[in-house]
C-alpha positions as CSV (number, residue, x, y, z in Angstrom):
1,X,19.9,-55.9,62.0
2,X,21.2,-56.7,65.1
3,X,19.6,-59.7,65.5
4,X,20.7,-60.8,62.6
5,X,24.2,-59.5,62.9
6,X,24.2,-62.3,66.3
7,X,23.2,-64.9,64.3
8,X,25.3,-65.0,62.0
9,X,28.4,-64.6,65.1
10,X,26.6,-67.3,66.8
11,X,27.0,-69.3,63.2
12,X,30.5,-68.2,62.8
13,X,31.5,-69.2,66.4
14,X,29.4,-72.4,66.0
15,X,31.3,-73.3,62.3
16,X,34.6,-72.5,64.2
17,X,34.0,-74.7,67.1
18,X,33.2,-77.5,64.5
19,X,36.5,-77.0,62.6
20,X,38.4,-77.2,65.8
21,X,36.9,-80.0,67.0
22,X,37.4,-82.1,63.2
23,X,41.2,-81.2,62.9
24,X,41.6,-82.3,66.5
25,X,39.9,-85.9,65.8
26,X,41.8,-85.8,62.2
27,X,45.4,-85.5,63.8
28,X,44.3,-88.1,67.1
29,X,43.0,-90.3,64.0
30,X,46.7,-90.0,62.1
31,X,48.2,-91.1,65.8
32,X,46.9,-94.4,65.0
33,X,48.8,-95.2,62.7
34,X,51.5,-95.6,64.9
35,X,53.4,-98.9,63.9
36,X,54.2,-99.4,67.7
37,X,50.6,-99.9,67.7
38,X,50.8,-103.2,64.9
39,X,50.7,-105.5,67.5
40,X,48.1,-104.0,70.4
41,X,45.1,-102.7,70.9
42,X,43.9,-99.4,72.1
43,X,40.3,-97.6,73.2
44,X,40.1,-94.3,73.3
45,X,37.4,-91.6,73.8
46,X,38.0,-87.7,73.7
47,X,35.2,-85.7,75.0
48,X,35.0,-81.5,74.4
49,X,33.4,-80.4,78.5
50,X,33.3,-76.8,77.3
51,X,31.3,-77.5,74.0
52,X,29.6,-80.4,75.3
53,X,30.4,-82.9,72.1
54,X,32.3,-85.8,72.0
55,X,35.5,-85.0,69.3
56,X,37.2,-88.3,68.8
57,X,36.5,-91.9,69.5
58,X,38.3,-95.3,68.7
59,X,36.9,-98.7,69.6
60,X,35.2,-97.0,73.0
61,X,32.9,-99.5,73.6
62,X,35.0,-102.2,74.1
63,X,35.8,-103.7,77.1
64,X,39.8,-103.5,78.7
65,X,40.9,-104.6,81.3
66,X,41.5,-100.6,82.9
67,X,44.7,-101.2,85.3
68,X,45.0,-98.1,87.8
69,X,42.3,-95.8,86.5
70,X,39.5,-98.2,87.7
71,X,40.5,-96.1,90.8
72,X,38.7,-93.2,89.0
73,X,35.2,-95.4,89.0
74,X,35.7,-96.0,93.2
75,X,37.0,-92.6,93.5
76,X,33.9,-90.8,91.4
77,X,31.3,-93.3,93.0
78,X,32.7,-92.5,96.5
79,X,32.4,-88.4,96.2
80,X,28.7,-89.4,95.0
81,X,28.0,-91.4,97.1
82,X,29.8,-90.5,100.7
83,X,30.7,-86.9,100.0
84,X,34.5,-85.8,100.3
85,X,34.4,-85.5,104.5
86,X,33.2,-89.1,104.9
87,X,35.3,-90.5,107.9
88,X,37.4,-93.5,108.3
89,X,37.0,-93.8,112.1
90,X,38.8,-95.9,114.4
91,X,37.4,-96.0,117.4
92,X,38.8,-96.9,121.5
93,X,36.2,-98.0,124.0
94,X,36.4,-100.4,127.1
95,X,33.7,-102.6,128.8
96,X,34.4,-103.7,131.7
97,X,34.8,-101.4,135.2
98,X,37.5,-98.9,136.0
99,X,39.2,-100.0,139.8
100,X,41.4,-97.5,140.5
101,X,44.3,-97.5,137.8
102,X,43.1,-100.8,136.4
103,X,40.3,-101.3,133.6
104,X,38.9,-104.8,135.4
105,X,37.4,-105.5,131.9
106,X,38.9,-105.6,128.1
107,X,40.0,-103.0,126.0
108,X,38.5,-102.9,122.1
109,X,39.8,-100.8,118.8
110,X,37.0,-101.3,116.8
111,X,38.5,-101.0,112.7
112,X,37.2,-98.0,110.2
113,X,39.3,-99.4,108.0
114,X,41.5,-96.2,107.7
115,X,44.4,-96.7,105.4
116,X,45.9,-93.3,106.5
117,X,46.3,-94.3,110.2
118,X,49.7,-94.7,111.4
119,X,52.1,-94.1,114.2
120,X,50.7,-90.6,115.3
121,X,47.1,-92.3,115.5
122,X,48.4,-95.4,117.2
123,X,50.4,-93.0,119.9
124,X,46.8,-91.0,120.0
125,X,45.4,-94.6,121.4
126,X,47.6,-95.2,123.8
127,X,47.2,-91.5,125.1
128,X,43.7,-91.7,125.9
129,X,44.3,-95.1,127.8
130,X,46.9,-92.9,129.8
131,X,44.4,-90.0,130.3
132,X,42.0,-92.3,131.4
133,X,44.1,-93.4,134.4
134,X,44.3,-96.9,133.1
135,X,47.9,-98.4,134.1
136,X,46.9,-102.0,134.3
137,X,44.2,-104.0,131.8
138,X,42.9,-107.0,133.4
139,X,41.4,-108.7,130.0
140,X,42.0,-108.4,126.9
141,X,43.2,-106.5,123.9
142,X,40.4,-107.0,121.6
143,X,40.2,-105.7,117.8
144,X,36.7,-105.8,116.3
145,X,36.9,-106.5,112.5
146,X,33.6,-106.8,112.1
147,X,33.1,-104.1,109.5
148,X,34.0,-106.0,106.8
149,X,34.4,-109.9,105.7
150,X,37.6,-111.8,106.4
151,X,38.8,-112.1,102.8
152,X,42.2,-110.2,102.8
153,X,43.2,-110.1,99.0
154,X,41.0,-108.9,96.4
155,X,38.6,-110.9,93.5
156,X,41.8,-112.3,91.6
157,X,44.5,-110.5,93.0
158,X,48.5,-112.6,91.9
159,X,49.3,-115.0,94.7
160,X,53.0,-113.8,93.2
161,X,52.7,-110.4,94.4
162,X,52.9,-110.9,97.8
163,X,54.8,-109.4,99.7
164,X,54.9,-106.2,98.0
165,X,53.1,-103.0,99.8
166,X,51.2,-102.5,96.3
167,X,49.2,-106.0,97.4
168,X,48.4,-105.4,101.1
169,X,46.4,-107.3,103.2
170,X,43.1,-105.7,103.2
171,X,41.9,-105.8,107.2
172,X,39.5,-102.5,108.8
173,X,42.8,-102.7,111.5
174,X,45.4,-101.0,109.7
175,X,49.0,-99.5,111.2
176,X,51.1,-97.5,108.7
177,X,49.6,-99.1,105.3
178,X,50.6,-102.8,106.6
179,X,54.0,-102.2,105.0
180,X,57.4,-101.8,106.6
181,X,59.7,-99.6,104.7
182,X,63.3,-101.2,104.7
183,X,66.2,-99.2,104.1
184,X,69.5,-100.8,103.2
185,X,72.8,-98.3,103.1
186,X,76.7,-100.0,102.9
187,X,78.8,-99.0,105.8
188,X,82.3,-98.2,104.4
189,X,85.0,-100.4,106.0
190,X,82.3,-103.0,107.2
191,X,81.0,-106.5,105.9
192,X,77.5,-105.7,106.4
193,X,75.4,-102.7,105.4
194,X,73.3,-100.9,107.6
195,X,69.7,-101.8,108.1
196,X,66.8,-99.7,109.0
197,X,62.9,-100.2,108.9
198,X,60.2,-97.8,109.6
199,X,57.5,-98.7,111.5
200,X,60.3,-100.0,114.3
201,X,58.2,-102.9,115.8
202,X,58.9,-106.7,117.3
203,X,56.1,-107.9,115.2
204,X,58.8,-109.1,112.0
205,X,62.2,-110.0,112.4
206,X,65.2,-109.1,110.2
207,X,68.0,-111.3,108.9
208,X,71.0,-109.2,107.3
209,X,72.9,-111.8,105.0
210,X,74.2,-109.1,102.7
211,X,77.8,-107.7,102.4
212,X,79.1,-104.7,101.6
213,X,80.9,-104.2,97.8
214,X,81.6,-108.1,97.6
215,X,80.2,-109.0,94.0
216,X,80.5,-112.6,95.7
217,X,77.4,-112.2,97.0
218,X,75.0,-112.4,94.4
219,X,72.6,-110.4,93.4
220,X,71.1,-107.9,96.0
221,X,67.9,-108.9,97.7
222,X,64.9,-107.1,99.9
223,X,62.4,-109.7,101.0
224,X,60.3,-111.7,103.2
225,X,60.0,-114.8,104.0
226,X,56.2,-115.2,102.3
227,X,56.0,-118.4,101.3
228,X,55.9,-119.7,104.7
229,X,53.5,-117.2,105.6
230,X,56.6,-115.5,108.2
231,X,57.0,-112.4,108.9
232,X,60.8,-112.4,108.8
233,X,62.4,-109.7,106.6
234,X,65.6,-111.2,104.4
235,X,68.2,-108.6,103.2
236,X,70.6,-110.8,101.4
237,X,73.4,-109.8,98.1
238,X,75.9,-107.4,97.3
239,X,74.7,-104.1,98.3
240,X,76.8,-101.5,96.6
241,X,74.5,-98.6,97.1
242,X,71.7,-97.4,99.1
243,X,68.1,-99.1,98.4
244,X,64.9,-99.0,100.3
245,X,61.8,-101.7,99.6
246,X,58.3,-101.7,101.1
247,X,56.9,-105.1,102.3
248,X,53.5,-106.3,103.2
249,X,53.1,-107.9,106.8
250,X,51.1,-111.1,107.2
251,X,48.3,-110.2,108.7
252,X,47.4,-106.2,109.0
253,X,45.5,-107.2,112.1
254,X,47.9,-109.1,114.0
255,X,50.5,-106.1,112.9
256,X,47.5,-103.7,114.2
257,X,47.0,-105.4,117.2
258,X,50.9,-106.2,117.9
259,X,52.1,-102.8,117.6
260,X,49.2,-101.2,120.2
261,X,50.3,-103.7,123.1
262,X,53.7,-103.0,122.6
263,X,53.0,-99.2,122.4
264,X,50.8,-99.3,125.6
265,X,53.8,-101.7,127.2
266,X,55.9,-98.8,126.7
267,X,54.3,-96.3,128.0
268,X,53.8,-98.0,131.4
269,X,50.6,-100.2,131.0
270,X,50.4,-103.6,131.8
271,X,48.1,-105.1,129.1
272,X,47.1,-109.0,128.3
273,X,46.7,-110.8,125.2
274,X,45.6,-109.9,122.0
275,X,42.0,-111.1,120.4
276,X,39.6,-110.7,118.0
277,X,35.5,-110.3,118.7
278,X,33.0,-107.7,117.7
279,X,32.7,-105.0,120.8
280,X,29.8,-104.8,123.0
281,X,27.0,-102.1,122.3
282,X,27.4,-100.8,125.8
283,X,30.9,-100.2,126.0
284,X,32.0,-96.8,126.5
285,X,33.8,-94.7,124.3
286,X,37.3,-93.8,125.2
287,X,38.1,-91.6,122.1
288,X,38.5,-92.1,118.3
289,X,40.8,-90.9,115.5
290,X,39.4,-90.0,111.8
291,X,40.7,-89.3,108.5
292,X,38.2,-88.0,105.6
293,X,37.4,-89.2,102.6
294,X,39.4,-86.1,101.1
295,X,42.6,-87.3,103.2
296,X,42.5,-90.7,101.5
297,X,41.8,-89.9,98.3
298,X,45.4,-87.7,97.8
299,X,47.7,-90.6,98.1
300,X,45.3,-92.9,96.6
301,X,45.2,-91.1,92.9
302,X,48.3,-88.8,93.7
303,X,50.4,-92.2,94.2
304,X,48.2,-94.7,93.1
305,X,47.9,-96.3,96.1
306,X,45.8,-99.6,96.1
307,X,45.8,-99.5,100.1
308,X,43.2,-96.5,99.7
309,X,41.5,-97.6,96.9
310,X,40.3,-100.3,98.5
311,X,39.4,-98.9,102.0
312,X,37.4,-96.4,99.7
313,X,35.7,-99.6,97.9
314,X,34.7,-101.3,101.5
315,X,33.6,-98.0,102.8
316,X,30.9,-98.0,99.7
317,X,30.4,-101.6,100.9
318,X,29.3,-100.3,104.0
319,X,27.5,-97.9,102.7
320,X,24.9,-100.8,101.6
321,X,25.8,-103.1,104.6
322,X,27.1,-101.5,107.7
323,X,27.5,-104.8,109.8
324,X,29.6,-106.8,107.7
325,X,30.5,-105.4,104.0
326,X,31.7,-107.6,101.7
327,X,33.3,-106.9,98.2
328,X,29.5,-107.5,96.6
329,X,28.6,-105.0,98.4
330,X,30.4,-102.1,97.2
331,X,30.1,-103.6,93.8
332,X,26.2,-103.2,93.9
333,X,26.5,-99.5,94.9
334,X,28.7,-98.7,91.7
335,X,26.7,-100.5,89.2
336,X,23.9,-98.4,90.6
337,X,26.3,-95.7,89.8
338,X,26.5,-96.9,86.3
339,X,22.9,-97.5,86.2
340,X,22.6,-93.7,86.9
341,X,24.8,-92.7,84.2
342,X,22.5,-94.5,81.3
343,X,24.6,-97.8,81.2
344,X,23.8,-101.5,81.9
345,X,26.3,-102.6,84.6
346,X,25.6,-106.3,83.3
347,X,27.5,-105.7,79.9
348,X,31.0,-104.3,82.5
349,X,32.8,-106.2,85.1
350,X,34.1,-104.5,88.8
351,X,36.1,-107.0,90.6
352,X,37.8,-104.6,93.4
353,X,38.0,-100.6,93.6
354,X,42.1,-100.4,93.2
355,X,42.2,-102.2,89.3
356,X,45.0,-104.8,90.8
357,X,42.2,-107.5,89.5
358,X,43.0,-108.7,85.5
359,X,38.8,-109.3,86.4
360,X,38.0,-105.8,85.4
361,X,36.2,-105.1,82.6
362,X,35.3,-101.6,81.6
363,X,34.9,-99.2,78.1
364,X,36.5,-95.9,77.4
365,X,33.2,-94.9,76.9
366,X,31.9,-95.9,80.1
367,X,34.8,-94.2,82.3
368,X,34.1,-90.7,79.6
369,X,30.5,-91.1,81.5
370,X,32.3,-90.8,85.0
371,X,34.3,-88.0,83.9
372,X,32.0,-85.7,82.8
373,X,29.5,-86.9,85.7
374,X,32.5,-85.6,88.1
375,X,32.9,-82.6,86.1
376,X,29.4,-81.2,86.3
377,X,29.4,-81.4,90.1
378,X,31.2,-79.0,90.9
379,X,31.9,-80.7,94.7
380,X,33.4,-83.9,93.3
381,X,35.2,-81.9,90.3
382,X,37.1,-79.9,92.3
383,X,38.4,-82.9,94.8
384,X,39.1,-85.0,92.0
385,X,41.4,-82.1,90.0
386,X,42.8,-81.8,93.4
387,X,43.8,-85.1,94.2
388,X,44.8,-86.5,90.5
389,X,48.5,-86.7,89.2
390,X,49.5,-83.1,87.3
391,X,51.4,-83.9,84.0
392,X,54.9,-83.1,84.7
393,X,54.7,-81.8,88.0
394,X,53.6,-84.4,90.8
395,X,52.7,-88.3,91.4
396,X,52.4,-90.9,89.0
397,X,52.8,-87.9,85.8
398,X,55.5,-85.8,87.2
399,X,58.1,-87.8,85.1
400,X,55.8,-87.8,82.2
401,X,54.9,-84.4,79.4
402,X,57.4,-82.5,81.3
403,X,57.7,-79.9,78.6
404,X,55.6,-79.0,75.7
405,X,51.8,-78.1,75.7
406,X,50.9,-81.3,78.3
407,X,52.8,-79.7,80.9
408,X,50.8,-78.6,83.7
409,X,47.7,-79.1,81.5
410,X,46.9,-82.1,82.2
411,X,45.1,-83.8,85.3
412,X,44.8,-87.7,84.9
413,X,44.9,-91.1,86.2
414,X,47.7,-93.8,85.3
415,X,47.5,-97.6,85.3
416,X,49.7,-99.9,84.3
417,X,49.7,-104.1,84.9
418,X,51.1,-106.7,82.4
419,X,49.6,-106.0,79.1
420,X,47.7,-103.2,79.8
421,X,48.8,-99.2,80.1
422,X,45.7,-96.8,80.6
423,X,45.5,-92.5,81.2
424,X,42.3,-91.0,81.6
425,X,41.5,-87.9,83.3
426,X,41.5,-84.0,82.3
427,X,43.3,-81.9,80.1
428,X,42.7,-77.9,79.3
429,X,43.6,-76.6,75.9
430,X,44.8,-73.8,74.3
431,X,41.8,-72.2,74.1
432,X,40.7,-72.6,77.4
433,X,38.5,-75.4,76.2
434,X,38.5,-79.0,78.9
435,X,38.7,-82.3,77.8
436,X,37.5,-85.4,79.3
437,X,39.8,-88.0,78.0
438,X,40.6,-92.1,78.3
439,X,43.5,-94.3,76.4
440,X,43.4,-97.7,77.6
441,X,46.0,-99.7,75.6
442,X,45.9,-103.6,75.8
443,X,48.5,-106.4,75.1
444,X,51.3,-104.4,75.2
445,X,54.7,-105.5,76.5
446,X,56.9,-102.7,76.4
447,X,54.9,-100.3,78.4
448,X,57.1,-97.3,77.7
449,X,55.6,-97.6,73.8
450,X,51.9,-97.4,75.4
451,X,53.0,-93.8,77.4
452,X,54.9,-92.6,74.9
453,X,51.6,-93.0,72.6
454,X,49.6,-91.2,75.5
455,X,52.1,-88.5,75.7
456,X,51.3,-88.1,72.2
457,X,47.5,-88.0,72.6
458,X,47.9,-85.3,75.5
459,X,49.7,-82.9,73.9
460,X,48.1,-82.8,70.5
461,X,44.5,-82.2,73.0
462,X,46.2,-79.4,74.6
463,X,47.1,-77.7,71.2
């Protein structure tokens, strides 16, 4: 009787689990009939973790172009692949002899390509030259680039987008993401507002042409002089009220390699001029800074940094190549990553680890596969629930499900380019239950019609 009396809860519990699972695809199938949706198209794939089924699926194996939550294919492959304490490592060393207080030799950074190294780590370089005795360097600077190739933009990355930080020059010497944050605040009773960048270097110059509450002067402006490949920052218009903008500098190892001399300058060492050559096996190691895998991903799904993204891609490409990695590289080791997961990496396209690239070509079905891969490691779930944007609370989400059963419930990945608006990631029901999901819409104009459609999606999983 007993027996019996389980099997028929089991059936019960079973028949339950089914009903659940067919009014939640019924009411994501009555979402599509959106007439916002008329003139766009839209993937989706809902996946129940708890029960192991898939609930809902629309067009999932298409391909879309995935904006922002390719970042979820570099980051998954990465925690695979590296593990989340894999370092970005920039290292110090000298060859050369040490006479007295001067280094009679040159000085090398080699590049880890570490998108999280900044002014703390650049003060930490010139420390260790201190410590070392070293007042006087009777070479060279030298920065060894030589862990990657010398392409600096991404596989069809917008010629247009430069100079904006969100398409930085991708170099293994990086100082403070290769942006300079401009701020721009009106001084009452004064022509010209006040003008402030962060990192404070002699590397770009600045050119203040704006006035203060004077409509006269056009429209307000926060640019460099890219065109002509200078590094001149131009403020120009009427500025009425604070604004800050983030700009690319041409040439992250020039910036690098600037910034260190001047910083060593400062601190009382005489050093020479700046070059560029791989560093001798035999030099000795000075010190060397590090920032994990864990450390970069936060800011790279948190804020949907492309920076990170694509120091995570080349440090896959490494992975495969360690002497000179190249964007093939790392796309090899994630197709093997696909291969693992039961798909043909022939019928998808990876162009670059960040999703800038409009060469991307991936399925909602395919980036399901990754999700649930992540989920049942338990090492890469918990860094990836950790790291991704929380509906209505932080990053790219916190503006977005801010009330109603989303909130807080959901874990997931924006992306957003022209024409395309994507979420895929986590979210935890009601009942406890998780669900993998992805939304990729396509050819959309008005993104806010694409989110407000996801918003939908999110909350009616969460029920």
């Amino acid at each position: 009787m007993l027996h019996r009396a389980l099997c028929v809860i089991g059936l019960l519990l079973l028949l339950h689990a089914q009903a659940g699972a067919q009014a939640l695809g019924e009411r994501l199938e009555r979402l599509l009939d959106d007439s916002s949706l008329a003139d766009s198209e839209v993937g989706m794939a809902v996946y129940d973790l708890t029960d192991d089924t898939c609930v809902f699926r629309y067009q999932e194996k298409k391909l879309f172009r995935p904006a922002s939550v390719e970042k979820l294919v570099t980051a998954i492959t990465a925690l695979d692949a590296l593990g989340c304490g894999h370092p970005f490592t920039t290292r110090l060393c000298y060859a050369g002899q040490m006479d007295g207080t001067c280094l009679d030799g040159d000085l090398y950074v080699v590049g880890g390509f570490d998108p999280e190294f900044g002014e703390a780590d650049m003060d930490s370089l010139v420390g260790w030259v201190k410590r070392a005795g070293i007042r006087r360097i009777s070479g060279q600077l030298c920065g060894d680039l030589s862990m990657k190739d010398s392409l600096h933009w991404g596989s069809g990355w917008a010629w247009d987008d430069n100079p904006w930080y969100f398409q930085p020059y991708l170099s293994p010497l990086l100082y403070c993401k290769d942006y300079v944050e401009v701020t721009v605040r009106p001084v009452k009773g004064k022509a010209q507002p006040e003008v402030l960048c962060r990192p404070s270097s002699s590397f770009y110059a600045v050119t203040n042409e704006a006035r203060t509450n004077d409509p006269s002067a056009g429209e307000f402006e926060i640019t460099r002089d890219w065109l002509r490949g200078s590094n001149r920052i131009i403020v120009r218009g009427n500025c009425t009220s604070p604004r800050m903008e983030r700009l690319n500098m041409q040439a992250s190892q020039d910036f690098f390699m600037h910034a260190f001399r001047e910083k060593l300058q400062a601190a009382g060492v005489e050093a020479g001029d700046c070059a560029f050559r791989p560093c001798p096996e035999d030099a000795a190691l000075l010190g060397e800074c590090s920032h994990s895998l864990a450390d970069v991903l936060l800011p790279m799904l948190k804020k949907s940094d492309n920076l990170s993204a694509e120091a995570v891609f080349y440090h896959l490409a490494a992975s495969a190549n360690p002497r000179h990695a190249g964007s093939e590289d790392a796309v090899e080791v994630i197709e093997e990553m696909i291969r693992s997961l039961g798909f043909d990496p022939s019928r998808y396209r990876i162009a670059d680890g960040c999703g800038v690239s409009p060469y991307n070509y991936v399925s909602p079905e395919l980036l399901v596969a990754f999700l649930k891969h992540a989920c049942r490691r338990p090492d890469i779930y918990g860094m990836l629930c950790e790291a991704l944007p929380v509906a209505g609370r932080d990053g790219t989400l916190r503006h977005r499900m801010r009330t109603g059963e989303a909130c807080g419930n959901v874990r997931a990945k924006t992306g957003s380019m022209t024409g395309v608006s994507s979420l895929a990631g986590y979210a935890t029901a009601a009942n406890g239950h998780v669900f993998a999901f992805v939304i990729i819409n396509q050819n959309v104009l008005k993104p806010f019609v694409a989110r407000r459609f996801q918003d939908r999606v999110c909350r009616e999983i969460c029920k």
